[in-house]
N, C-alpha and C positions, 0 to 999 in steps of 0.2 A: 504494500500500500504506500501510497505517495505522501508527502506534505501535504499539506491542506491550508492554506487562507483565506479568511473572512474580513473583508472591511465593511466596517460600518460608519452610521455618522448618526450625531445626537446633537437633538439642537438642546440647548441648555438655556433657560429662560430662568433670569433672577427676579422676581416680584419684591416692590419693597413695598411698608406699608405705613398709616399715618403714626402709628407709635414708634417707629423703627424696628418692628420685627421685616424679617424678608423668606423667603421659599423660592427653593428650586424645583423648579417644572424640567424633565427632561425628556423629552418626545425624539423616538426612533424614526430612523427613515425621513428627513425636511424635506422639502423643496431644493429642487438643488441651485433655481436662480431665487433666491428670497433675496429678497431688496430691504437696506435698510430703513427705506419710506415705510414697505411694511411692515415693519415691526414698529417704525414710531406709530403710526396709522393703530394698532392691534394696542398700543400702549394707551394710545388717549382715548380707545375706546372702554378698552379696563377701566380704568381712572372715572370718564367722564358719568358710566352706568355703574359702578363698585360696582362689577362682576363678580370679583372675590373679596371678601374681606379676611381680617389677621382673626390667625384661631385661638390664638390670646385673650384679645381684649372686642374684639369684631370690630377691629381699626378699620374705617377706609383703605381702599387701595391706592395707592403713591404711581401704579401702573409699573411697567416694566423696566429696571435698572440695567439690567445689559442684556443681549443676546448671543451666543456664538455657538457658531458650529462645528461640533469636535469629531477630529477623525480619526480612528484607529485600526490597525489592523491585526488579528487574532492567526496568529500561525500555531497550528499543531502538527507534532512533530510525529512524522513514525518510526520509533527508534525501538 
């Protein structure tokens, strides 16, 4: 049997909130042209409707503090 690799990618969304707590959202498989318009676009609409609020204190939403897309790849070995 051969090697094997797997890449993948996660988009990592950091929510912050009106008290300062924050939550990572991390979604498999993105868009692979996502535009930073859209994520500020998806930020102010968090924010403007508090979609989510903090599971603390049920803070408003601050909307989305960063976004990035992470890559990695997963090699397994046949030894």
């Amino acid at each position: 049997m051969a090697d094997t690799y797997k890449q993948t990618y996660i988009l990592k969304i950091k929510l912050g909130f009106a008290d300062g707590d924050t939550r990572t959202i991390n979604l498999d498989n993105p868009k692979s042209n996502l535009q930073a318009s859209q994520v500020h676009e998806l930020s102010q609409f968090i924010k403007t409707n508090n979609l989510l609020i903090g599971d603390k204190y049920g803070a408003d939403s601050a909307g989305i503090l960063y976004a990035d897309i992470v890559e990695s790849m997963k090699t397994t070995l046949d030894i």
